[in-house]
C-alpha positions in Angstrom: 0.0 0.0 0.0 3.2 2.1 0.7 4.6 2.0 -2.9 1.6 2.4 -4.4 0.7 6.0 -2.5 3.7 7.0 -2.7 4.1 6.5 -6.7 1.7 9.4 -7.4 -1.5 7.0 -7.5 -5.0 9.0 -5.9 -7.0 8.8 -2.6 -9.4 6.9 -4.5 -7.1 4.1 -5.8 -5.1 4.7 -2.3 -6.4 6.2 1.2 -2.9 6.7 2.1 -1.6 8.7 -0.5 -3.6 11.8 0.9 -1.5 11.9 3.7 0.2 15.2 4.8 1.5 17.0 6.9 2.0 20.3 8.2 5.7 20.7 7.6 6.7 17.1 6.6 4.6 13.7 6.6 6.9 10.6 8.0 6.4 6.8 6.7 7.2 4.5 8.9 7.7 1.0 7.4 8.4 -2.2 7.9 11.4 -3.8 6.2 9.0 -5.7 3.8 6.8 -2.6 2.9 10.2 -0.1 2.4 12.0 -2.7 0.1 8.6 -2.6 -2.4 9.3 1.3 -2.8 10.5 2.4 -6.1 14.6 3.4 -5.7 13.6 6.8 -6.7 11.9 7.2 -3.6 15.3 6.7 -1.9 17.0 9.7 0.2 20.2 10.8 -1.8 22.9 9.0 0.3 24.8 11.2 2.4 28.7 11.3 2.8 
């Protein structure tokens, strides 16, 4: 359900994608749910 809100699909094909917040909105996910996420999604690694 993770990857697929986050993708760019709607509230209607997912709840979850209208999720928002004020400043930020935070994801948090189980190992199995964040390895189904599209590598764009990825934070840029940092040195």
């Amino acid at each position: 359900a993770a990857a697929i809100a986050l993708s760019g699909a709607g509230e209607i094909q997912a709840p979850a994608a209208g999720a928002y917040g004020r400043s930020r909105t935070l994801w948090l996910l189980d190992a199995a749910a964040a390895s189904q996420l599209p590598r764009a999604l990825y934070p840029p690694a940092s040195a």
